[in-house]
FINU-898446 format. One record per residue (C-alpha): y, x, z. Coordinates in pm, 1 decimal. Layout:
BEGIN
py|px|pz
Y|X|Z .
...
//
This chain:
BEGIN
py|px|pz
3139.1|1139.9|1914.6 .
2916.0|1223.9|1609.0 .
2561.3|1332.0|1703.3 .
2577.1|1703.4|1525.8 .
2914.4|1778.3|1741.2 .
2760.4|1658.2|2043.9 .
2491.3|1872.3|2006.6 .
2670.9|2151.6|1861.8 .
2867.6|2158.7|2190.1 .
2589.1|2122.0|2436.2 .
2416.1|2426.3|2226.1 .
2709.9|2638.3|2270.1 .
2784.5|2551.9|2638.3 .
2406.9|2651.2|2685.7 .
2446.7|2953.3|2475.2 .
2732.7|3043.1|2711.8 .
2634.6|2951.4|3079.0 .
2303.4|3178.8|3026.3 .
2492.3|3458.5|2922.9 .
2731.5|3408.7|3207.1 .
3024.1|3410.5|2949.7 .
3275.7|3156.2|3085.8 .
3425.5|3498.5|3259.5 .
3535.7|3603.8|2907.7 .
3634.0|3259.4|2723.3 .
3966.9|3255.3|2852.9 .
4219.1|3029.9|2591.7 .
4365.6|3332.0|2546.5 .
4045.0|3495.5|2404.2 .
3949.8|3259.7|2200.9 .
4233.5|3200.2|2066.4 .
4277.7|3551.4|1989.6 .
3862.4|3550.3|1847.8 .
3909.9|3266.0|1656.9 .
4201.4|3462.7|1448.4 .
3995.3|3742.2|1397.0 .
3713.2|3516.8|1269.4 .
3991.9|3369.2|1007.4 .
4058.7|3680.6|866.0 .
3720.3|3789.9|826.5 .
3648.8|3444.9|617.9 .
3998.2|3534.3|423.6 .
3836.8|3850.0|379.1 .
3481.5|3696.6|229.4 .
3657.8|3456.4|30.9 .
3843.0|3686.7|-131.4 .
3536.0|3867.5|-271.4 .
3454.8|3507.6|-391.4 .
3787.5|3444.4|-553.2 .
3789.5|3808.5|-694.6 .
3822.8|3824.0|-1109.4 .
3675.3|4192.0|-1055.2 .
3305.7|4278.6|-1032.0 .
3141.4|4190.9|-722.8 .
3054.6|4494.4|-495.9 .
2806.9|4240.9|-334.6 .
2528.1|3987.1|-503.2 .
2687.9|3698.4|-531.4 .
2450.3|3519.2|-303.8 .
2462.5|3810.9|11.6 .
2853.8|3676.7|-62.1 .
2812.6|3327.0|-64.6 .
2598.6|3365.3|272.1 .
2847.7|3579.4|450.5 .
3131.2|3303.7|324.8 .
2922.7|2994.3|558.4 .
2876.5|3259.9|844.9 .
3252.9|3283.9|885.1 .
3328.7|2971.9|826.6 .
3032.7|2886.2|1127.1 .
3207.9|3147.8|1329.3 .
3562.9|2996.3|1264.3 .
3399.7|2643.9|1358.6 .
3222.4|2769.5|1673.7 .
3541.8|2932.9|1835.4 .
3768.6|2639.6|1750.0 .
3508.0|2446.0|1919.7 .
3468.6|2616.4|2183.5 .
3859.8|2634.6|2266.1 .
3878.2|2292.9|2249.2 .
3592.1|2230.4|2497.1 .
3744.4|2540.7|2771.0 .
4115.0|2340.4|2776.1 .
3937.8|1972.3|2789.5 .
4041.6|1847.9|2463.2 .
3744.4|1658.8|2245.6 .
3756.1|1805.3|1920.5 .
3637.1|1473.1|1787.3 .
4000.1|1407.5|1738.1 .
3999.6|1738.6|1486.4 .
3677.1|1687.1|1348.8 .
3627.1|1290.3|1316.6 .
3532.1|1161.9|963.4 .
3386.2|1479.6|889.0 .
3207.2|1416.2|538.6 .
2863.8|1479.5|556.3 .
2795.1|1747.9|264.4 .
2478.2|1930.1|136.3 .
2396.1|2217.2|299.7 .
2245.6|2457.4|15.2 .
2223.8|2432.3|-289.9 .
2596.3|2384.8|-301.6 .
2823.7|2432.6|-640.6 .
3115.7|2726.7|-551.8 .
3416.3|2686.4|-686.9 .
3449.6|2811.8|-1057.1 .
3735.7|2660.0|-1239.6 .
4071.8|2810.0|-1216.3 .
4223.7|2487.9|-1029.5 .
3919.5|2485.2|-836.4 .
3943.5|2856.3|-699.3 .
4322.7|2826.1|-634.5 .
4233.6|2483.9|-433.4 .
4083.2|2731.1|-213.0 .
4263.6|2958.0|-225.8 .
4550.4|2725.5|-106.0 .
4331.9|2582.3|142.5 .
4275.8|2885.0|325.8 .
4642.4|2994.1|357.6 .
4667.2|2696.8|523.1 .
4393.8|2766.8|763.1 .
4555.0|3111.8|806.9 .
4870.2|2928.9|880.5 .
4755.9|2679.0|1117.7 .
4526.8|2944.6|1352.3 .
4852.2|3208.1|1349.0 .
5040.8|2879.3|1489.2 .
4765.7|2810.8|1719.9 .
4798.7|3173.3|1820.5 .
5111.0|3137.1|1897.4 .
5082.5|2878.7|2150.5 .
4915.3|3146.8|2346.5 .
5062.9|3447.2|2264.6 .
5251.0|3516.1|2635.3 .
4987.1|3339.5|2810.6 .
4876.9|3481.0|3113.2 .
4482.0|3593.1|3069.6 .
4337.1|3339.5|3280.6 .
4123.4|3042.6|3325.2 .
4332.7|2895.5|3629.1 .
4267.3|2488.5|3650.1 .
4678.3|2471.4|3636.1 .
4678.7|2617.4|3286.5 .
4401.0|2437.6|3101.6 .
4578.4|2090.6|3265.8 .
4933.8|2244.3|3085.2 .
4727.5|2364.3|2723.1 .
4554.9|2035.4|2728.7 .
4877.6|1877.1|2695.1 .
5081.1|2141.4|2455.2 .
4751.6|2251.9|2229.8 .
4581.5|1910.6|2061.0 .
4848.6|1892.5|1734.0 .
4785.9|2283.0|1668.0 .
4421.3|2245.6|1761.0 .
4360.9|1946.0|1497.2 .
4584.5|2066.7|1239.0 .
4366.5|2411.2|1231.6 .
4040.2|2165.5|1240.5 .
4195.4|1999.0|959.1 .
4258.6|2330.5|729.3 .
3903.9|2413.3|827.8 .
3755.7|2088.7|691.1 .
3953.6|2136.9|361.1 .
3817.7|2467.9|323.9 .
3467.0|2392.3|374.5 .
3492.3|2062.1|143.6 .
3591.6|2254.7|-105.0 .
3292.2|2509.8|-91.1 .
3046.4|2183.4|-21.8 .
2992.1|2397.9|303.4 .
2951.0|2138.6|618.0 .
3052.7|2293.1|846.1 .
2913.3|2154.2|1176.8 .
2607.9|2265.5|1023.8 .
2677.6|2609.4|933.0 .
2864.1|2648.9|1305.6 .
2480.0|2520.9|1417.9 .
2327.9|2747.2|1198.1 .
2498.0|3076.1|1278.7 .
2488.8|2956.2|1664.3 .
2109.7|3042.6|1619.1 .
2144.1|3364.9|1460.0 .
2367.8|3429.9|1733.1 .
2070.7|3378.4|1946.0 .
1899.3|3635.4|1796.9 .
2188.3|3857.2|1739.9 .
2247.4|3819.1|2168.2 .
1945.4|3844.0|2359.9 .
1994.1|3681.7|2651.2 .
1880.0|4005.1|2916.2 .
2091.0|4204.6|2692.7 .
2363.3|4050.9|2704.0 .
2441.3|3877.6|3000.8 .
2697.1|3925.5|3164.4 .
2814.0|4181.8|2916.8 .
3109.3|4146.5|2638.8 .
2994.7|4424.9|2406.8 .
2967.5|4294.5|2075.9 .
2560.2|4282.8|1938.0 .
2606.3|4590.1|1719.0 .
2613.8|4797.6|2111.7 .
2362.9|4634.2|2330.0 .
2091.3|4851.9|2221.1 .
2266.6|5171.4|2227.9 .
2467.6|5098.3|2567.0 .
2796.4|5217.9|2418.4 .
3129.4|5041.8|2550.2 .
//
């Protein structure tokens, strides 16, 4: 296994286990996260891709476009680590690609190569989501055993749209998954959060 995943995945179980999350990472969740996190990079990219004036700097847009695309990364990750499948197989021959400055897509063909590329990705996470649509919310031993078996060709083929997607930005994305897994850090103080599964933007206030 490449060095950065290996890391990236001891990080994130260490993120977890402090912040007694296992609890909450159910396949089912994370499944279910990891689609949200795909629409919110849709989302960002389509400010990129926009022929209208940007709402945003271009750069605040560019930055939210490698957080989503780090938050994609970390929850497909982290799904395959909770059913036992190494995400190497997704996620080997990843091309090592500058990290900033990068050149964004300008070109016509260009933009609709991403474009492209992330219907795909939206494609391959809604069939992911399907696998685990009517699955019981639970972390049972006997159901990880059954999703390691059924899961690995949806699991890759979403790893696979994600690659495209950041290749096509010059985004690695290993590297922005490690990056925004320290701003997560930050964002998730570990006595504020333990234990807890309100999102950052509540921990201070103590809503629910």
């Amino acid at each position: 296994m490449d060095d950065k995943l290996r890391q990236l995945l001891s990080d994130q179980r260490e993120f977890v286990r402090v912040r007694e999350w296992e609890q909450f990472h159910t396949p089912k969740n994370l499944a279910m996260a990891l689609g949200g996190e795909v629409g919110e990079l849709a989302s960002a990219l389509g400010q990129l891709l926009s022929e209208t004036p940007h709402t945003s700097p271009i750069d605040e847009i560019h930055t939210e476009v490698v957080d989503e695309l780090g938050d994609v990364t970390l929850y497909l990750l982290r799904l395959y680590d909770v059913v036992g499948i190494d995400p190497e197989s997704g996620f080997d021959g990843v091309v090592d690609l500058p990290t900033s400055p990068c050149r964004w897509p300008s070109t016509p063909a260009e933009l609709f190569a991403v474009a492209r590329a992330a219907f795909d990705l939206a494609g391959t996470a809604g069939r992911l989501l399907e696998s685990l649509q009517w699955e019981a919310n639970s972390a049972s031993m006997e159901s990880h055993a059954r999703l390691a078996q059924d899961l690995p060709p949806r699991l890759n083929a979403t790893a696979v749209s994600l690659r495209r997607v950041g290749e096509l930005l010059g985004v690695d994305v290993i590297h922005a998954a490690a990056a925004k897994n320290g701003k997560n850090m930050t964002k998730y103080p570990v006595e504020l959060s333990r234990g807890s599964s309100r999102k950052y933007t509540e921990l201070d206030t103590g809503a629910h």
